[in-house]
C-alpha positions in Angstrom: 1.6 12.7 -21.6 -1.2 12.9 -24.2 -1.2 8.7 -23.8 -2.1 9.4 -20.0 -4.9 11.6 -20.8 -6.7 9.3 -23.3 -8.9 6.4 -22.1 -6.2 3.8 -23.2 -3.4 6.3 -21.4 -5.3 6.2 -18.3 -6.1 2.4 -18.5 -2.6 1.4 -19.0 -1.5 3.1 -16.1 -4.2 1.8 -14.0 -2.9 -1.6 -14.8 0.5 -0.8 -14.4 -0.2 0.8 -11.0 -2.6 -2.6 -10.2 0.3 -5.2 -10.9 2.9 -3.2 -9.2 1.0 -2.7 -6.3 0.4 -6.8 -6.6 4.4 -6.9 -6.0 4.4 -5.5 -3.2 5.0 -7.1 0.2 0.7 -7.7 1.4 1.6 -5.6 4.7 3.1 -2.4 2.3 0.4 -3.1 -0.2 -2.3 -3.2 2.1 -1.3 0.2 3.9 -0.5 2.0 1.0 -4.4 1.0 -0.3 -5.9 2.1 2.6 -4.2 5.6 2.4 -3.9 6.0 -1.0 -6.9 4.4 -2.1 -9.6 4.3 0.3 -8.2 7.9 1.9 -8.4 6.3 4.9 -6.5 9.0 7.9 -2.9 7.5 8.7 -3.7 7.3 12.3 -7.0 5.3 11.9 -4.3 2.8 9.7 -1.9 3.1 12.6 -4.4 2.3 15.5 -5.8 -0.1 12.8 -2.3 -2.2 12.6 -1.6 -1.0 16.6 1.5 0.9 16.1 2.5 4.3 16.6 1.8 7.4 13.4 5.6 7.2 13.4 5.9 4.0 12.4 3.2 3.8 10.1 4.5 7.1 8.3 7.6 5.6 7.7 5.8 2.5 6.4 3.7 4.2 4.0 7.0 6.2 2.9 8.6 3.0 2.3 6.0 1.1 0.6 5.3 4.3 -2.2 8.8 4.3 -2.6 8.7 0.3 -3.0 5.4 0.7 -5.6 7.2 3.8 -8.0 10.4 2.1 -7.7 8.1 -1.2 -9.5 7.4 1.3 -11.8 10.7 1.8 -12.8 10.5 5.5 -11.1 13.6 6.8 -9.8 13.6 7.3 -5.6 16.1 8.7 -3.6 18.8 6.4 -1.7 17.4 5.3 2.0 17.7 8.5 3.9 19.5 7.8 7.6 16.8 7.4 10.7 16.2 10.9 11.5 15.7 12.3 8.2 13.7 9.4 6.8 11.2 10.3 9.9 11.1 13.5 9.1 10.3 13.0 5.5 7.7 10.4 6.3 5.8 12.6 9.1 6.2 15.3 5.9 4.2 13.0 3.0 1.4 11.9 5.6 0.7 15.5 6.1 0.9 16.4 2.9 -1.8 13.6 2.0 -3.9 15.1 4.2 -3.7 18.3 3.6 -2.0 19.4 7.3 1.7 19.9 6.3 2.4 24.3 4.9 3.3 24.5 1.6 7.3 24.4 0.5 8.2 22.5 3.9 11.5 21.0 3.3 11.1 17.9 4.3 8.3 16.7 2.0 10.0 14.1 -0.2 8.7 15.6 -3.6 9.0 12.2 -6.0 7.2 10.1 -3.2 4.4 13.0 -2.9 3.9 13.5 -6.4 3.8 9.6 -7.1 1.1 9.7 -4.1 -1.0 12.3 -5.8 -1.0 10.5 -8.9 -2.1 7.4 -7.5 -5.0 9.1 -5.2 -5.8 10.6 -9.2 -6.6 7.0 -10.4 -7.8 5.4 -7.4 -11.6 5.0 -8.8 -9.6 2.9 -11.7 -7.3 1.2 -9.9 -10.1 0.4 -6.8 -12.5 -1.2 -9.7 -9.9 -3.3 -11.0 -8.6 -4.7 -8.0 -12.1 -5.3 -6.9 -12.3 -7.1 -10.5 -9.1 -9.3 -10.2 -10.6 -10.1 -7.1 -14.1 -11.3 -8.3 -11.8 -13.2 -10.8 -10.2 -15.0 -9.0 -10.6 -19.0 -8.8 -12.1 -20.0 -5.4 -10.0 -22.2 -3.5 -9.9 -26.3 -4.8 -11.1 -29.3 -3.1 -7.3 -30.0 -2.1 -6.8 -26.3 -0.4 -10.1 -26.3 1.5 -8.9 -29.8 3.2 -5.3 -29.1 3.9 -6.4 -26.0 5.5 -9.0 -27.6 7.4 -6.1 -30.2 8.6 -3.6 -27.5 9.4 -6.5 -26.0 11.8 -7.5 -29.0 13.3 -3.6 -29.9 14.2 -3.3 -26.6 15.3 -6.2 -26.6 17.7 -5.2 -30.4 18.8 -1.3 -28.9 19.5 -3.2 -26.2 22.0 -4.8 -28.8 23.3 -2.0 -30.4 24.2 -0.1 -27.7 25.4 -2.8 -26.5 27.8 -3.0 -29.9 29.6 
């Protein structure tokens, strides 16, 4: 625990968090960023993606569950339908701060896991934001093939509308 609390402790885990979160599936990744990280309100990331707060609860449960698992965290076994609802509607009100204390339903390893990540978001939002600046810009090669994938693409509508 003292590890965690030095500048090394707290570096490590920030790259930890940062490559797990790079494992991710992009959809789980980017929803748990914009909740986690940028504190965005789970319905403004559910009208965002245009599904219901249901669905996006049980999203965001899955993909913390997905990132501490990469971790090598210990999660509980997929709950059945009812329950997993429950315990998703449960952790986005407990994000934001909307849920009573000692509900039952609030699925405590996801939660805490959740909090700690929120605790190292000004970290883990400067090194993404670095990996990102890093990263080589697209070759000569990709810029073309993309350009020919969108020209076939707009020559197949084309087509289609005739």
């Amino acid at each position: 625990m003292d590890g965690e609390r030095s500048p090394g402790g707290v570096k490590d885990e920030v790259d930890r968090l940062a490559r797990a979160l790079a494992d991710l599936p992009p959809r789980d990744a980017r929803l748990a960023s914009l909740v986690l990280l940028d504190g965005l309100p789970r319905l403004r990331c559910a009208a965002h993606y245009g599904i219901p707060l249901e669905a996006a609860d049980v999203w965001l449960l899955r993909a913390v569950r997905g990132w501490s698992q990469r971790l090598g965290e210990a999660q509980p076994p997929p709950a059945p339908d009812a329950l997993e609802r429950r315990q998703a509607r449960a952790l986005g009100a407990a994000l934001e701060g909307t849920l009573p204390p000692g509900d039952p339903d609030v699925p405590r390893p996801a939660l805490s896991f959740s909090l700690r990540v929120r605790s190292r978001a000004p970290g883990l939002r400067a090194l993404l934001a670095e990996q990102e600046r890093a990263a080589p810009p697209p070759s000569r090669w990709e810029r073309w093939i993309r350009l020919a994938v969108a020209l076939a693409l707009v020559a197949l509508a084309l087509l289609l509308l005739r």
